[in-house]
Every structure is written in structure tokens, then in C-alpha cells.
N, C-alpha and C positions, 0 to 999 in steps of 0.2 A: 504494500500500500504506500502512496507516495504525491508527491507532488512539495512545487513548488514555496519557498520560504520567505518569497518575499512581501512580508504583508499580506497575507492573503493565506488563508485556510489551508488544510496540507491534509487533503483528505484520502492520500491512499498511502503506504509505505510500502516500498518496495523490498520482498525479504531477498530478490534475486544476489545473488553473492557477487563482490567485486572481482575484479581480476586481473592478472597481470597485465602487460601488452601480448599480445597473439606470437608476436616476431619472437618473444623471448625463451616460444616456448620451441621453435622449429631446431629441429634437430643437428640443420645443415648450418643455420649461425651460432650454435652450443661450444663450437669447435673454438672458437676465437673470437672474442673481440673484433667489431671491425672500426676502422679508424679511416675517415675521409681523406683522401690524396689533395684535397683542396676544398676552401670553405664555398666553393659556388656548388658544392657538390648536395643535392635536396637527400637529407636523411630520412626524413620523415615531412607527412605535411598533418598542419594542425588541426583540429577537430572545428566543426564549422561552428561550433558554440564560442569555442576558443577565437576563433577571429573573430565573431560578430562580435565579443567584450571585451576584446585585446585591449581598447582604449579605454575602458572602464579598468580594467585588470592595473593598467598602467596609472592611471588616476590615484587610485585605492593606493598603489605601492609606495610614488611620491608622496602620499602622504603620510603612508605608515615610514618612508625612510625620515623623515623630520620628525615627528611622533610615533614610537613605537606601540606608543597606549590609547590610539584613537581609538574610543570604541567605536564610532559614524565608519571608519577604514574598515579596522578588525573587521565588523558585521559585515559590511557591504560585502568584501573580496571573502567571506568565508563563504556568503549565502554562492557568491558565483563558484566556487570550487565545488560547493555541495552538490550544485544541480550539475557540474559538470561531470561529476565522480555517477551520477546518477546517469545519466545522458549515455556519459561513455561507459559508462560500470566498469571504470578505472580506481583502484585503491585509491593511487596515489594523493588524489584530489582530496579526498576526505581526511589523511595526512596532514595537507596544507592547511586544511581547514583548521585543524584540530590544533596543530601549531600557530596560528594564528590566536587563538584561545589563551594559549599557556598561562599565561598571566592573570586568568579569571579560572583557570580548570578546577583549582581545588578551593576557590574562594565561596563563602557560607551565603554571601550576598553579592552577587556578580548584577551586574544591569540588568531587565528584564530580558531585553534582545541579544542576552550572550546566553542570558539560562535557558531560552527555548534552540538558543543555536548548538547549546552544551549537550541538552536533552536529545535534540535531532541526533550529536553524533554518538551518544552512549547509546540508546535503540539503535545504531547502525549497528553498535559492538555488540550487539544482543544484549549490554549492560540494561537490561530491563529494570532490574532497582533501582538504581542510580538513576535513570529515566525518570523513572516513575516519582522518583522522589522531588529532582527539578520541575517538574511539571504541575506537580502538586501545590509547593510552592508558586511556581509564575500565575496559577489561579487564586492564588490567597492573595496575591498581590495585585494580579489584573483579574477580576474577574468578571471584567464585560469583553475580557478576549474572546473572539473565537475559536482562533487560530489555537489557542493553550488549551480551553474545551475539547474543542474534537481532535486534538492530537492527544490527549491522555485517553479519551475514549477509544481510539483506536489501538493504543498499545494495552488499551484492558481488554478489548476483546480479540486481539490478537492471543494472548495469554490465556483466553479462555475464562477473564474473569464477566462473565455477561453481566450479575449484579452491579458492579461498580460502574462498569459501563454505560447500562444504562441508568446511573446515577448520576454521569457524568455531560449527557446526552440531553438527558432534565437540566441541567444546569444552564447547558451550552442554550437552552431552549430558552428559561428565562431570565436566565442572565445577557445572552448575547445576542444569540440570532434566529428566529423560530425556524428558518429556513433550513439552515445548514443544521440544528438540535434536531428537527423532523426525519433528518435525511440519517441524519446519527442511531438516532432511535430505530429507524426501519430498519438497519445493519443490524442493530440487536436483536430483534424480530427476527429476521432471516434465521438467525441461527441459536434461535430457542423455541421453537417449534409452532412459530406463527409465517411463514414463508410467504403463503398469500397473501396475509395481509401487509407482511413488509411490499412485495411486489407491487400492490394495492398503490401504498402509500406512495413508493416512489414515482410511480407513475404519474400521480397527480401532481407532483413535483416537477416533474420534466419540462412543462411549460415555460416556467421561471427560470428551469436553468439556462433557456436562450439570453438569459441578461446576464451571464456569468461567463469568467472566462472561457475559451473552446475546452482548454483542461479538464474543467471543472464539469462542462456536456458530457465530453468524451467518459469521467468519471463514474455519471449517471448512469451513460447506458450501458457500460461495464457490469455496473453493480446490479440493474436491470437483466442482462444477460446470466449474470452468477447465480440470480434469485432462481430465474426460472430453469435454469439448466437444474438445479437442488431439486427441482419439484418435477425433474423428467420429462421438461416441456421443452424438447429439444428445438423445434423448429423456430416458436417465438426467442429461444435464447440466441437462435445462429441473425436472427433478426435486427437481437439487440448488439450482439458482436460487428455486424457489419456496418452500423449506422456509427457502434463508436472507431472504427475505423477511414471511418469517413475525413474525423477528423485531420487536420494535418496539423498532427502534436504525436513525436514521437513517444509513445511510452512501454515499455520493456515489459510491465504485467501485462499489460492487457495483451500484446503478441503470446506470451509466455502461457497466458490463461486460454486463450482462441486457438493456440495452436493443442494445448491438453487437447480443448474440444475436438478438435479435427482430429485427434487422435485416436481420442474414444468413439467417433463416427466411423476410423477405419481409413483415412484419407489423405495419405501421409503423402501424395502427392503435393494437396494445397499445404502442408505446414514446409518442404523444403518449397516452394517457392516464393512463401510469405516471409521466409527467413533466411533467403540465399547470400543477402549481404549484413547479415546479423551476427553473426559468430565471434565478435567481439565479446559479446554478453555469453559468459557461463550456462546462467540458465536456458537461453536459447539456442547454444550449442548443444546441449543433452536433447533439447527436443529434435535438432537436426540431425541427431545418432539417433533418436527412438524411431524420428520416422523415414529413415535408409533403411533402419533395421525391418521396418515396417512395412518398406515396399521390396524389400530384399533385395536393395543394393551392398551386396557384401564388403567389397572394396572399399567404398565412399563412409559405410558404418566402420570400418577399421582405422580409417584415417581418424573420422572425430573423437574415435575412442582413444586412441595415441594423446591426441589434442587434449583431454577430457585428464584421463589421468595425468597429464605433466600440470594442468592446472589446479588439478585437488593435493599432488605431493607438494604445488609450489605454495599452495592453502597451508599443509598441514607443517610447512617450515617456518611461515608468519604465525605459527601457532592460533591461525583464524580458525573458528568454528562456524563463521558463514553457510560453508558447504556442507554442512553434515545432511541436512533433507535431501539434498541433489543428488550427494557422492551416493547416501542410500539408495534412491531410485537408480543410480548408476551400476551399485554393485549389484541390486536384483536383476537388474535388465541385460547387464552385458558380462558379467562376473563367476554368477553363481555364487556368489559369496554370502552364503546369505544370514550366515552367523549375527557375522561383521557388521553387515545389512542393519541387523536385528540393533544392535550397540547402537549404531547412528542414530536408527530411527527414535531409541527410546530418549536419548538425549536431548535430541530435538522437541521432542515431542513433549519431553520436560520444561521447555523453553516457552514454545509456541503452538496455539491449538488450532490453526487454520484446519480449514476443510482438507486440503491436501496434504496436512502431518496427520490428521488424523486417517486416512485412507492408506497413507502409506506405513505408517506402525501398524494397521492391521493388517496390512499385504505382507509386511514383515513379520509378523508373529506366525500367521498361517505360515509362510511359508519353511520356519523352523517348527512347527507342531507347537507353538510356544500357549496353548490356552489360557495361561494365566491371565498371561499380556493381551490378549484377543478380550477374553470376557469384562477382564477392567477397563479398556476402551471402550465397550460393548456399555458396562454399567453406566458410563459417563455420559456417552451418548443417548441414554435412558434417560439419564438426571437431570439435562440440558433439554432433552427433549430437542435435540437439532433433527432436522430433517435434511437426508442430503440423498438421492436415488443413484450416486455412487458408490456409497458405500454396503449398498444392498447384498452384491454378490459375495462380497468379504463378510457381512455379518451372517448371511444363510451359511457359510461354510462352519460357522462356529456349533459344535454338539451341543444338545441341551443338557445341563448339568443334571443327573440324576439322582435327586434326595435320598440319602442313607437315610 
């Protein structure tokens, strides 16, 4: 789930994992260092986010090189690193951000727009406490923010805490914004066993959000699309995936979410061709190995898997746990490893409750016999009362426990 930081609501965050450069990881420049014969020589060209804010980027710097403690700098050139690290699902950028910080990172009272910029990158680090904790605070301080509402709401029910969530969604509602609290709430819904009526809700929504960023559209009919994909209504969900496609805003879930779907329709044709120049992004390199594997291009699935593992060993050397949901689906899908599998998934799944760690800790349990693990996901999803028609074939596999 993710979006933008600046001023403005940040209604999705993205769990897709950073990643090195692609080049770094090819076999054939492993060998050596290479080193230009001459400076006219183009090494690289920059990312087109990166030129359109060069002169912003360069603004922001003169000012932090006279002042090192601008917060107006700081803020400004970290929100541009964020979305660029987002953008490109480039580590590095979240680095500079974070470095940009130092000097507020462990401070008890940092400015408001360093605590949401602090909070942003500890939920990157999966540091969900420490999130959770800035955030908590930046509402006791601002609490006709939006933007501080519906980004703690969303890392609570990212967590699986719905209660607090929509506790937080009520607030965002009469504290801030009925619009974006409504839209909050419905999320919650979805995924505690009111799906229609969340679907209901946001629909009547969608009007209004023609006055909102295209982001912010694009968001909607996503979240439109997730709803009713959950309730097994595949057609109107591929309806709403295509309308939020429409947009022209790049964004790496919703490819990442549309291409599952085209997966689970069987159609791995449309997912490599929606994603032939995407393999930047981690997560969207796994789907472009699940669907070679899918249309039984053997060769071309050998390649991404090569690719795949040099970026989860160059993962598990940053000591990042980014990867643990993905490398799982990696190790079920192309591995057989399903032990290991099993490990990832439960870690993860410790972390973060989305629909898709929940599906894939059950895919991992079955597939080690692991019934423990299967029935206690099973119970929670009892508990939660989530309704998801993916998870259906995973929970019929589960025995019925027979009363001594």
C-alpha cells in the first residue's frame, strides 16, 4: 500500500521489496569492476523521476550544504528520495532519505513532518513499533491530519489489527476528512466479513474521487477491484483493474496485484506482456518467472530465477527481511523447498496479515503437512470473519479435527 508524501494522504503502502540495481546482479559484470576509458563515456542514464526533480534535488542540496538542519530541505529532498526508492524500488533512495533524518532519528520530539517522514521509513523496515509509535504521537499532536489518520490505519490493518483500525478510520472520519475516514472504514469492512458492503461503500465514493489526484482514482478502483475479486466476482474485479490502469501513474501494486489476477485466471501470457519492461521491481520479476513458468517457457523461467535468487542472497546480506513473503512464494514455486518455505512464511506472516501472507502461510503449511499452522490461520480467519474466495481451496484441504 503506498503513495505519495507530499501533503497529501498516503493511502496505499507498498510491501513490494527494494532492490539492488539489475546490472549488479548479471553474472558477466561480477567479474570486474568496470571503469570508463573517458568521462563522455554514458554509464548509466537516470531515472525519469530523477530528471524531472534534478533541479529540485539540486535546490534542496544548496540549501542543506549552508544549513545542514533545514528541516523545509531535510523534508523536501527526503519526500523526493522516498517516492523515488518507491518509483524505482531502489534501496538506495530510502538510505538517503533516512540519512537525511539523522539528526531527528532518535529525537522524542522531532517536527511533525520528520515524524511522519520517520514513521514512513520505519514501516518500510517492517519496524512496525516504532511506526506505530510515531504515528500515534503525530495524531496526538495533529489530529485534524489526514494524512497521520489513514497512514496509522493502514499499518493497523496491514498487521491484522482491524479493531484499532477501525478506530482509527472513526477518527480520521471526525476528526479530518469524512471522505478519505469513509474510504478507511470500507478497507476495514472488506476484511472483516462485510465485503459487500465495503464494495457498496466505495463505490459511492468513486464519484468524488474524480476531484482527487489521478493517484488517488487509480487507488479506488484498485481497492474496488481487491473487494470484489475477495467475493469471487471475477469479471467486475478485471473491470475495476482495467479502469485503474487506465490511469497514467505508475504504480508497482496494482501491476503486482492485476498480474496475481491474470495468474489465477490462467493467463500468463497478459502478465509477461504487462510487465516486459518491469523487472526492475522484485516483486514483479517473481510474477514474470511464475508466468514463463506458466506458459512453459522453460529457458526464459531459468533466467528470472538466476535473477531472483542473486536478489534474495543480495537481500539476505543487507540482513533485509523485505523479501521473506516473495522469496517464500519463490521457494514453493520454483525450489521445492518447502521447509524453508514454511520458516518464511510464518515470519512474515508474524509481521503482516494481508490477504496474500495469509494464503501463502496456508499454501505453506499444507504443503509441509504442517496442520497446526493451517488450523491456526484457519481459526483467525474464523475470528476476523475475513472473507477472501482464494483462500477457499487451501482451507477445504484442511481435515476436520476429530473430538476425542
Amino acid at each position: 500500500m503506498k503513495r505519495s508524501i507530499n501533503n497529501k494522504p498516503i493511502p496505499r503502502w507498498s510491501f513490494a521489496c527494494s532492490i539492488l540495481c539489475v546490472l549488479a546482479f548479471s553474472p558477466a559484470l561480477q567479474a570486474a569492476a568496470y571503469t570508463p576509458q573517458s568521462d563522455q563515456v554514458v554509464v548509466t542514464v537516470l531515472p525519469d523521476f530523477l530528471q524531472t526533480n534534478s533541479t529540485e534535488i539540486r535546490q534542496f542540496k544548496a540549501v542543506l550544504a549552508q544549513d545542514p538542519h533545514s528541516v523545509e530541505a531535510s523534508v523536501g529532498l527526503a519526500r523526493l528520495y522516498i517516492e523515488l526508492g518507491r518509483t524505482e524500488s531502489d534501496p538506495r533512495y530510502y538510505g538517503y532519505a533516512e540519512a537525511l533524518l539523522q539528526a531527528w532519528w532518535n529525537a522524542a520530539n522531532p517536527p511533525p513532518e520528520i515524524l511522519l517522514l520517520r514513521a514512513t521509513l520505519r514501516q518500510h523496515q517492517h519496524d512496525y513499533a516504532a511506526a506505530l509509535q510515531d504515528l500515534k504521537q503525530l495524531v496526538r499532536e495533529q489530529p485534524s491530519s489526514s494524512q497521520a489518520w489513514l497512514t496509522l490505519a493502514v499499518v493497523q490493518w496491514v498487521q491484522g489489527d482491524y479493531k484499532a483500525a477501525k478506530q482509527s478510520c472513526s477518527a480520521l472520519t471526525t476528526q479530518a476528512s469524512t471522505w478519505y475516514g469513509s474510504l478507511c472504514f470500507s478497507q476495514v469492512l472488506s476484511l472483516t466479513g462485510q465485503a459487500e458492503r465495503a464494495y457498496q461503500l466505495q463505490a459511492s465514493l468513486l464519484p468524488e474521487a474524480t476531484n482527487q489526484a489521478p493517484e488517488i482514482q487509480q487507488w479506488v478502483q484498485t481497492n474496488l477491484a481487491e473487494v470484489a475479486w475477495r467475493q469471487g466476482k471475477t469479471q467486475v474485479a478485471e473491470q475495476h483493474f482495467l479502469k485503474a490502469l487506465e490511469t497514467k501513474h505508475r504504480d508497482n501494486y496494482l501491476l503486482r496485484v492485476y498480474s496475481d489476477f491474470l495468474l489465477s485466471e490462467h493467463r500468463p501470457e497478459e502478465v509477461l506482456n504487462l510487465l516486459k519492461d518491469k523487472s526492475s521491481d522484485d516483486a514483479l520479476l517473481l510474477r514474470l518467472a511464475l508466468a514463463s513458468q506458466q506458459a512453459q517457457q522453460a529457458e526464459q523461467t531459468q533466467i528470472y530465477q538466476e535473477q531472483l535468487k542473486a536478489r534474495y542472497a543480495a537481500a539476505r546480506l543487507r540482513k533485509s527481511s523485505l523479501h521473506r513473503r516473495d522469496e517464500a512464494l519463490y521457494l514453493l514455486s520454483f525450489e521445492n523447498a518447502n521447509p524453508q518455505a514454511l520458516v518464511l512464511a510464518k515470519a512474515n506472516w508474524a509481521e503482516q496479515k494481508e490477504a496474500e501472507d495469509t494464503a501463502l502461510l496456508l499454501r505453506a503449511a499444507l504443503a509441509n503437512q504442517d496442520l497446526t499452522t493451517a488450523r491456526e490461520v484457519q481459526a483467525w480467519l474464523q475470528q476476523t470473519k475475513q472473507q477472501d474466495a482464494r483462500f477457499q481451496s487451501y482451507l477445504a484441504q484442511i481435515p476436520v479435527e476429530q473430538a476425542s
